[in-house]
N, C-alpha and C positions, 0 to 999 in steps of 0.2 A: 504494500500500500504506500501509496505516496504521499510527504509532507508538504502543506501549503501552509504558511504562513500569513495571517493578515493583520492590520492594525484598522480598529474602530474607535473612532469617538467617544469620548465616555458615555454617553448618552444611549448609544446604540448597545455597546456592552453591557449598561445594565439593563438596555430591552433584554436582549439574550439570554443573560443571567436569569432575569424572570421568567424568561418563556420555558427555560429549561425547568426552574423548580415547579411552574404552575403546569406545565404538558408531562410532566415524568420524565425526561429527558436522562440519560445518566450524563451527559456533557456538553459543554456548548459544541463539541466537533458533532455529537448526535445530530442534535439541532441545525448544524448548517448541513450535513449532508442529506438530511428529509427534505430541507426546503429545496437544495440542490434539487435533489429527485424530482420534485412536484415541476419547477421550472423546466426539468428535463425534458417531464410529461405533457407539459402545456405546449412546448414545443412541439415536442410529436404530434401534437394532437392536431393542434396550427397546422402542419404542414401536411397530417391527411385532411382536415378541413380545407384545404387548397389545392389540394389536386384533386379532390373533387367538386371543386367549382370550376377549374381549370378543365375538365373531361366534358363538358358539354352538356346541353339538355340535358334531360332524365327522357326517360323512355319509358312511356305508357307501358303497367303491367298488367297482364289479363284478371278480368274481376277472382278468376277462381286461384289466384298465386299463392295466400296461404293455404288456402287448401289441399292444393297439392303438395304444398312444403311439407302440412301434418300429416296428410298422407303416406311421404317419400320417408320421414321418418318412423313412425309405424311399423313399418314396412322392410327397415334395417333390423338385423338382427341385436337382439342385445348382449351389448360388451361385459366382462367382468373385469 
C-alpha cells in the first residue's frame, strides 16, 4: 500500500477528527479513503451516465419486454 501525505487547515482536521469519532471510523486515513471511494464511484457513475447519453435515442421496446425477461428467467435453470 502506498503512503500519501497531506496537510489540512486546522479547520478541516478537526472536520475529520469529528467525522471519524461520530461515523466509527478507526482513522482519519479510514475516512479519507471511503470518501476516496465514493468520488471514485461518482465518477464511474458520470461516465456511464455519458455514454449513455452519448449512444443515441433509446429504442422503442415491445409492450411484452418484461414479460419475456420473467419469462427467460423462469425458465433458467436454478444455480446452487
Amino acid at each position: 500500500m502506498a503512503t500519501m501525505n497531506i496537510s489540512l487547515p486546522d479547520e478541516l482536521k478537526e472536520f475529520v477528527d469529528a467525522q471519524v469519532a461520530e461515523q466509527g471510523y478507526t482513522s482519519s486515513s479510514e475516512y479519507l479513503r471511503e470518501l476516496i471511494r465514493k468520488q471514485r464511484d461518482v465518477e464511474m457513475l458520470r461516465g456511464l451516465l455519458l455514454d449513455g447519453v452519448r449512444s443515441g435515442p433509446a429504442a422503442p421496446m415491445a409492450s411484452d419486454f418484461f414479460a419475456q425477461m420473467r419469462a427467460r428467467a423462469r425458465a433458467r435453470p436454478a444455480t446452487t
